[in-house]
N, C-alpha and C positions, 0 to 999 in steps of 0.2 A: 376367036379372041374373047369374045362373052364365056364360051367357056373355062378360057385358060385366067379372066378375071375374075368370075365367079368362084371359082378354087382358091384364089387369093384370098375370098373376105372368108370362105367357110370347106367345109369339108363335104356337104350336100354338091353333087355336078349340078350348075341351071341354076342354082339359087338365086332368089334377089339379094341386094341389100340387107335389107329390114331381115329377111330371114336369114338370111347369112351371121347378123348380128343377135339373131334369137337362138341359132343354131351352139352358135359361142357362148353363150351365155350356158344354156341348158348340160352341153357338156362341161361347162366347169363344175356348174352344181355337183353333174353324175361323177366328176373325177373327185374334187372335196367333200362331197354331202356335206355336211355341218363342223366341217373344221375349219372351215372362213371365218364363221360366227365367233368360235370357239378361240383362235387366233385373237381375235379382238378381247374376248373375255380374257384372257391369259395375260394379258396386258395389263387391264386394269388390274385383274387380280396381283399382280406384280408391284403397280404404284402403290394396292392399299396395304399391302404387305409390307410394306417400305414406311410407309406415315405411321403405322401398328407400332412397327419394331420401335420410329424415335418417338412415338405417343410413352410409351411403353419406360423407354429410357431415362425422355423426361420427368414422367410421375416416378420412376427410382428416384433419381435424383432428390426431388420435390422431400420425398419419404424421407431420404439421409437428412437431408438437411435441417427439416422440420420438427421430426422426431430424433432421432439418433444423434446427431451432431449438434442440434440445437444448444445444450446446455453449454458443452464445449465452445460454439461460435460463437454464443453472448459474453461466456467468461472470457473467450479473447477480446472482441469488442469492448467490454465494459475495463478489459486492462488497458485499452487500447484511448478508453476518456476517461479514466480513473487517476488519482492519486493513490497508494498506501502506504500510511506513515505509521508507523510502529506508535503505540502507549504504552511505556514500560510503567512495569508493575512496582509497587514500593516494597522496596526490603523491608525483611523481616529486624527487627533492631536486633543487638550483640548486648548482653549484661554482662557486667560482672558476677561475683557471687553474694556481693551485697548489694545488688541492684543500681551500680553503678553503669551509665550510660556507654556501653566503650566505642560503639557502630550504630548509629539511625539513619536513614532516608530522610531526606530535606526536601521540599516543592519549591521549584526552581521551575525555568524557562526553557525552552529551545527556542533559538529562531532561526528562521529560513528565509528564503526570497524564491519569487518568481519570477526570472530577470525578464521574462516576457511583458509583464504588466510594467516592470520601472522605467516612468517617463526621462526621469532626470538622474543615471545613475551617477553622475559625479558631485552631484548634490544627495546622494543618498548615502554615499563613501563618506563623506564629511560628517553626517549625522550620525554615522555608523563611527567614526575614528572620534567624534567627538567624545561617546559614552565610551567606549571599549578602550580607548587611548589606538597610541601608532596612527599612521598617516593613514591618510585616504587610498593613496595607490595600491595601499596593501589589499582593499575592500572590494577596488575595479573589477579585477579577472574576474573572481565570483560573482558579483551580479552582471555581467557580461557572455556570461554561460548560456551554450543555445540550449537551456534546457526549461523544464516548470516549477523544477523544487531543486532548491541547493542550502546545504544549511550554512547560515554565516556563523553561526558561533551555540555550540551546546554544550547546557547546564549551565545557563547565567542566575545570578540570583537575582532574586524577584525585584531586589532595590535597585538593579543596574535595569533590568527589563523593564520598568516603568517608569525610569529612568528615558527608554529608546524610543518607549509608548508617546513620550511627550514629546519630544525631537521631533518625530518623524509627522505628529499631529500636527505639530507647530509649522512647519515646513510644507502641508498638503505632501506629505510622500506617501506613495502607494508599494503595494508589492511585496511588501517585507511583514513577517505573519510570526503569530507566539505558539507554542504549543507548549500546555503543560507537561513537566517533566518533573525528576527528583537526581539524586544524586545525595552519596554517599560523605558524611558527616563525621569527626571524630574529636567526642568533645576533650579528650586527652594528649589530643596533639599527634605526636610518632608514638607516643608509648604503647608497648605491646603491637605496632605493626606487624611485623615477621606473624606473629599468631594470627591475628584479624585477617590480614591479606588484601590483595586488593581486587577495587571491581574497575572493569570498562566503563566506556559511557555508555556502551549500549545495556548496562545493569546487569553485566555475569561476571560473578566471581574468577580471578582471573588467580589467586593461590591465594594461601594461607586456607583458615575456615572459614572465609569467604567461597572456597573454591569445594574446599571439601565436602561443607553442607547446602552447595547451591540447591538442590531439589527441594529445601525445607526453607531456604531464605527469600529465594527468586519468590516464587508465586507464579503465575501466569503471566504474560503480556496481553496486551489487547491490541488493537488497531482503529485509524479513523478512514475511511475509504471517500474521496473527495472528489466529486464528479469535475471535468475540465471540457474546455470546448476544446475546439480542432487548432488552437495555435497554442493549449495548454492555461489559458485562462480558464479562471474559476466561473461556474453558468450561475448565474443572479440567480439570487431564491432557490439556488438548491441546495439539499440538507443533505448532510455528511449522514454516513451510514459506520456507527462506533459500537466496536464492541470493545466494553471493558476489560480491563483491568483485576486481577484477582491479587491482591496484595499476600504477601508472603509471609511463615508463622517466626514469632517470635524465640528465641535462644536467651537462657542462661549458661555462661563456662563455668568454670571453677577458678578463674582466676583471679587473683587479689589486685588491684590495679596499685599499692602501695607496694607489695610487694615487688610486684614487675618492674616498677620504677626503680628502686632499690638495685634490686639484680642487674637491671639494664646501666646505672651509673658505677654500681661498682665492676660488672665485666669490663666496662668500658677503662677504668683505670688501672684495672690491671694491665690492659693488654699491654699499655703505655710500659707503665713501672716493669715488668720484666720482660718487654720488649719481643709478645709473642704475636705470631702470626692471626692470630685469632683466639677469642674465646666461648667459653660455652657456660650456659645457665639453666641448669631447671633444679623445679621445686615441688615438691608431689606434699600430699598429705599420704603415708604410705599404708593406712587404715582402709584407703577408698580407693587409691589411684588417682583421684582429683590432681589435676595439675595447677598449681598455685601462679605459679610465673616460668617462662622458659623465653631464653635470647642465645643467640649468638653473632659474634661482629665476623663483618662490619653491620651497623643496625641499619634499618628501614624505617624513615620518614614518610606516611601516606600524606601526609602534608605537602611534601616536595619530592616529588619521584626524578626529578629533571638529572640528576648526577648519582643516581640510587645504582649498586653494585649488581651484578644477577646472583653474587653469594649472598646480599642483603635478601633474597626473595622465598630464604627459607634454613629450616632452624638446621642446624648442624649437628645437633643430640642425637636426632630423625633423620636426617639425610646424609650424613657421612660418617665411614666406618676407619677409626683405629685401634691401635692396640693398647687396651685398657689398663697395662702398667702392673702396679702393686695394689690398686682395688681388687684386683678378682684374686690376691689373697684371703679377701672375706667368704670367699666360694671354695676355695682350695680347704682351707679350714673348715668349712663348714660340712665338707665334704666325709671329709676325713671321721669328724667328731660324729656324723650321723650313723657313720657305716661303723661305729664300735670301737675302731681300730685308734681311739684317740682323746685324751681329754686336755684341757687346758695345761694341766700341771707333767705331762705327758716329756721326757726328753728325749732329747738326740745328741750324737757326737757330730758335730758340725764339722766340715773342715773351712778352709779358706779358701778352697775351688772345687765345684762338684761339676764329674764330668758329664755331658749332656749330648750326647751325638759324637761327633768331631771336636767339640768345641769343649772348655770351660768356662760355668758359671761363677762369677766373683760379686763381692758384697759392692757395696757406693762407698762405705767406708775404707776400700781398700783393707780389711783386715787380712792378715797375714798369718795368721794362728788360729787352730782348732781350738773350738768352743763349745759345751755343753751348753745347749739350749733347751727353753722349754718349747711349746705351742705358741705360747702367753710372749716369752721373751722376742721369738721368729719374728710375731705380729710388731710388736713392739717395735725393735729395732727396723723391719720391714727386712726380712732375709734372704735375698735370693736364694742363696746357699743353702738355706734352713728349709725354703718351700719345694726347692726342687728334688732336695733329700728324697722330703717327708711325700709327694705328689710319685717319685720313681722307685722308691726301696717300699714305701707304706702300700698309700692305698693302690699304685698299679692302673694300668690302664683302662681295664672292662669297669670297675667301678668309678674311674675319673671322671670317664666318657661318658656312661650312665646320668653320673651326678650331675655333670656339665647341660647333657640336656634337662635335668628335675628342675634345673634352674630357667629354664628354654630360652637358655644363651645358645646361638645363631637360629633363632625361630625369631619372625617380626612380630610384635606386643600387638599388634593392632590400633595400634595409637590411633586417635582420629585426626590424622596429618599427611598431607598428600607427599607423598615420594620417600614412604619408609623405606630402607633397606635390610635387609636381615643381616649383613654382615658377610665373614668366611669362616668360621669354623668345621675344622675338618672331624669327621665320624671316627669310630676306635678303627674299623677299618683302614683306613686313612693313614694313620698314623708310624712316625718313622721312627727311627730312633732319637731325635730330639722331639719331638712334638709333647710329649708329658713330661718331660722336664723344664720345656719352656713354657707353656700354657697352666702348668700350677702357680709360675708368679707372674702370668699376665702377659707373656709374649707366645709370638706364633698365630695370633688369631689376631683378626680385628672385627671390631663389633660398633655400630651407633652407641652410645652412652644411655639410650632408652630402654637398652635391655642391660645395664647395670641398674637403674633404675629401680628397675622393675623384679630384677633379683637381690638388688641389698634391699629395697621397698619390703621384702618378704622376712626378710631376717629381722626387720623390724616389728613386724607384725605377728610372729609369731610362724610364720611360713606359708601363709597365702601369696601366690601371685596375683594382683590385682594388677590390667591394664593400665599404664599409665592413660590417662584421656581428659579432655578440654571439657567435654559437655556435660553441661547437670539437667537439665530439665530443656524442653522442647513447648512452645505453648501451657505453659507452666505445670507442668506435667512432669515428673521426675524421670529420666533414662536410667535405665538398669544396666550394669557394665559387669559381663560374667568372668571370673577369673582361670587362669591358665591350672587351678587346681595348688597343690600344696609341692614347695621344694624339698623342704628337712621339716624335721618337728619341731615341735615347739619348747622342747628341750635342747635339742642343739641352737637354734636361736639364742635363747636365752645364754647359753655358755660361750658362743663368739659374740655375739653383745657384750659383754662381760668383759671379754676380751679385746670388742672395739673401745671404750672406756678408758683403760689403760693407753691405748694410743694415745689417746688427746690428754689423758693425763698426765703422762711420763714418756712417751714417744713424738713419733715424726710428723703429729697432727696436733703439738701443741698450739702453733697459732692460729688453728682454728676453733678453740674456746669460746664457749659464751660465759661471760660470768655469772652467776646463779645457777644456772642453768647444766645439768645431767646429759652430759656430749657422748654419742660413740661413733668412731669415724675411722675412716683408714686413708692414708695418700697413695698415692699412685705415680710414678714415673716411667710413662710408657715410651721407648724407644722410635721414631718414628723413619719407616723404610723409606729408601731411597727412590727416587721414581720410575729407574729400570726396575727396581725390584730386586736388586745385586745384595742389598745389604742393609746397614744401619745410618743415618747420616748424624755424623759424628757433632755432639752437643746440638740435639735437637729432640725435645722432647713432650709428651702431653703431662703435661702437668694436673695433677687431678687431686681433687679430696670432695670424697664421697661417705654421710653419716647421716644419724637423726637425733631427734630428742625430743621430750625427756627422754634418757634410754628402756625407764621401765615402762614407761606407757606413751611411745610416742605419736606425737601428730605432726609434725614435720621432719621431712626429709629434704637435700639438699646436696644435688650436686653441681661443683665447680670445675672445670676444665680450661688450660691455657695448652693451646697448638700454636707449637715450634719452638719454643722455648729454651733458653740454654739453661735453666732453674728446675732443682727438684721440685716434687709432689708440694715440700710443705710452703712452695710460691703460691697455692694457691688459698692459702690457708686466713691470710687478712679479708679478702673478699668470702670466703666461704661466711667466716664468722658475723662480717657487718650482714650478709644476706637473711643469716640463720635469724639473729640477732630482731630483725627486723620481720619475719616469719614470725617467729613463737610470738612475739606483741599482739600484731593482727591478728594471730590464730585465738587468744587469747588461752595463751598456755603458762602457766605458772611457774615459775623456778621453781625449781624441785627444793631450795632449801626452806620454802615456804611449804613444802609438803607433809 
């Protein structure tokens, strides 16, 4: 028994106890040596491996945060109990070209509210409805806003604003806060809007030369950043962080604001009196390109935008293209006479209808018999018959087409006017068999009235293309405006000038006269397409008269257009003349019979 127990505690036969239990021990060591130990190390080694790696994680972390992200997590934070409220910048003012006032920036108000701070908002509705007018309920929603900034009303003037100063004093009302601001001014009323343009409240020109020269009128904005505690109230004693404002540079145009006035009442009566769709107005000095006055209806009141048309928001000269009639017989002529093939006193056997494609061309006077005509007589009378002869048997298509661009009729002038078009005129390529028998007296093509402008402008001048354009000086600094280079010489000029003359003297531009005054002009009756494009639409047409003067040494140009009209060219001939009339005054141009 003792031996079969002793085998139970140890592997010695006879062992005791005690040794039986030393016996086991000594052979674990001999079976493990030092991997008991080692076991236990491999452990810890395990836990501090473990605390390393999130030690290790954390200080990353620590590192993004501290460094790397830091900038980013304050500017969230600081968005997160900040205000930013814009400071808009002061426009640059608008002159005329005798330094008349037409656009300035005025210092006005904005106000906002906190609805968070307003104890008593329906006692703050009242204060608000008292100064601004309209009932208080209008006032509620808004300061009822779960928000810190709402504005109740921007661009007040400073008399209605100190006005709200004293109310809300009077009352202990809290919550409602002023910010300087400005906002645009016109001490001329609507006159000349469509040109000026208008601005937002947020102070960006939104068209006209408001829109075109924002880079030179804006300026900079600036901002006020206004610290807020955790339910959006403002923290006592703390100071806004502003950065200015960089006010915007001053402009002079070329425009005459008597002039513009003028223009803008007499389009306005024509449209009535012959009952056209619209009309059109510009005025150049044709020496410079300076644009004197330009309109077209319906006009734009910046005073009252509330019923304003979106054809009010921009000139029609510029922005819309038709067919320019019996003016771009001053082109067809001029064409002709430069290329050799032609002088004033120059004839032709006319018939009564000249064929042009498909089609025949007929006169407006209905003649019914062949007629010797001169150059001189064509202009005169205004001849279809006579131009389309002289444009298909004379000068031929490679030099028409040539001429056509010397003039850079369907190229855009570069006007400084937002939404030029260049028109449709088609290249000699292009061209079918009617296209130079109708584009010698003004049809086939349609074009803006800025590039007749700019091409009778030259015939005035001697044969410079000078851009037609608005701006004279920038921070009183003159702008240099380069020209498209020369159309004809200055001998052909002078012999269709000669020739415009006779128009208004003994032709179809006689009530466009001024009296005293050396007129050369042409009219125009452009047929106006139908809206599929199928055709002609029958008694509707652009009525036009386009000239200058004095004609030997002119400084005004002037043209008048009526769209839709059932009236020839010389409808437009009483408004050309009060316009002209009113031009040479201002310009301070002399009757030629005082010459």
């Amino acid at each position: 028994m003792a031996r079969s127990r002793g085998r139970g505690f140890g592997d010695v036969p006879g062992a005791s106890y005690d040794e039986a239990r030393r016996n086991r021990e000594e052979k674990r060591r001999q079976r493990f040596g030092s991997q008991g130990q080692g076991a236990t190390d491999y452990g810890f080694a395990i836990i501090f491996r473990w605390f390393l790696a999130v030690a290790i994680v954390v200080a990353a972390r620590l590192l993004i945060l501290q460094v790397i992200d830091a900038p980013k997590l304050a500017a969230t934070g600081k968005a997160q109990r900040t205000n930013t409220i814009a400071l808009h910048a002061k426009r640059g003012t608008i002159y005329d070209r005798n330094g008349n006032v037409l656009a300035v920036s005025e210092d006005c108000k904005t106000i906002y509210a906190n609805p968070k701070e307003i104890s008593d908002v329906r006692k703050a509705a009242r204060a608000l409805a008292k100064v601004f007018g309209g009932m208080s309920s209008d006032y509620i929603p808004k300061l009822r806003q779960d928000a810190s900034f709402v504005y109740v009303r921007r661009q007040v003037d400073t008399k209605l604003a100190k006005e709200l100063q004293t109310e809300l004093k009077k009352n202990k009302l809290t919550g409602i806060y002023f910010l300087d601001d400005t906002k645009r001014v016109y001490p001329y009323k609507g006159v000349a809007s469509q040109v000026l343009g208008v601005v937002g409240v947020d102070g960006e020109g939104l068209s006209g030369l408001e829109l075109y020269y924002e880079d030179i009128l804006h300026g900079s904005d600036g901002e006020m950043i206004m610290e807020r505690g955790l339910y959006g109230e403002p923290i006592a004693g703390a100071t806004a962080e502003i950065t200015p404002a960089k006010n915007g540079a001053d402009i002079m145009i070329g425009l005459d604001i008597n002039i513009q006035q003028v223009a803008e009442e007499q389009i306005t009566e024509a449209v009535k009196t012959y009952t056209a769709d619209s009309g059109s107005v510009m005025v150049t000095d044709p020496t410079t390109g300076e644009i004197l006055a330009a309109c077209s209806t319906p006009l734009l009141d910046l005073t009252d935008l509330s019923e304003a048309e979106a054809a009010a928001y921009t000139l029609r000269p510029v922005t819309s293209s038709y067919e320019p009639g019996s003016i771009f017989k001053v082109l067809t002529a001029a064409i002709g006479v430069d290329n050799k093939l032609m002088e004033d006193t120059s004839t032709w056997t006319v018939p009564a209808e000249v064929k042009v494609g498909d089609n025949y061309v007929t006169d407006v006077d209905n003649r019914d018999y062949t007629m010797t005509m001169s150059l001189r007589e064509i202009m005169r009378r205004s001849s279809n018959t006579g131009m389309a002869l002289i444009g298909q048997q004379v000068i031929g298509p490679k030099r028409f087409s040539q001429g056509v661009d010397d003039f850079h009729i369907g190229h855009k002038t570069g006007i400084d006017y937002p939404g030029e078009t260049k028109g449709i005129v088609k290249t000699m390529k292009q061209y079918d068999g009617s296209t130079l028998g109708n584009m010698a007296f003004g049809q086939g093509l349609a074009i803006p009235m800025v590039q007749m402008v700019e091409a009778v402008g030259s015939v005035a001048n001697g044969g410079t293309l000078y851009t037609p354009h608005f701006l004279k000086t920038k921070d009183d600094k003159e702008v240099e405006w380069k020209s498209h280079g020369k159309s004809v010489s200055s001998k052909t000029c002078a012999m269709v000038t000669d020739i415009m003359r006779t128009v208004v003297d003994e032709g179809t531009a006689m009530d466009g006269d001024v009296e005293g005054y050396d007129v050369a002009a042409k009219t125009g009756t452009g047929q106006q397409v139908t809206e599929d494009g199928s055709g002609y639409k029958p008694d509707s047409f652009v009525s036009s008269l386009i000239g200058f003067a004095n004609a030997s040494d002119p400084r005004v140009l002037v043209y008048v257009g009526l769209n839709g009209t059932g009236y020839h060219g010389s409808a437009a001939g009483p408004a050309f003349s009060a316009i002209m009339s009113e031009a040479l005054s201002d310009m301070g141009v002399r009757p030629a019979s005082d010459e």
